[in-house]
C-alpha positions, 0 to 999 in steps of 0.5 A: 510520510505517515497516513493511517485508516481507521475502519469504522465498520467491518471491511469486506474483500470487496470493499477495497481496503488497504493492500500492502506487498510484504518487504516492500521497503527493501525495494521502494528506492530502486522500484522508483528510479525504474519508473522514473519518478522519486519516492518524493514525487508521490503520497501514495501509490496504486500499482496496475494489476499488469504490474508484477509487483502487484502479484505479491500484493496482500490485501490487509481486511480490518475490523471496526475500530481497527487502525493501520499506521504506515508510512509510504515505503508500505 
């Protein structure tokens, strides 16, 4: 599944925003089974701060008019 946001104004680290973990898609399949739930069964996903993956998380700060395109793997 493919999602996009697109910032209309200049987006602030404490505006949330868009978090990605780099190299994430080599990981996703096996992240999945261990949580018992299938890549399919979710449109998105919000990790726990407790969760260890979160501590490779990067937070992606965008400009107005700035687009990011992904799909769920990301």
């Amino acid at each position: 599944m493919t999602q996009a946001v697109l910032n209309l104004e200049d987006n602030f680290e404490e505006d949330g925003g868009y978090v990605v973990v780099p190299k994430f898609h080599k990981v996703f399949e096996p992240y999945f089974s261990k949580l018992k739930q299938g890549p399919k069964d979710v449109a998105s996903y919000s990790f726990f701060k407790n969760d260890p993956l979160f501590s490779h998380a990067v937070r992606i700060a965008m400009r107005p008019g700035s687009i990011v395109i992904w799909d769920q793997r990301m």
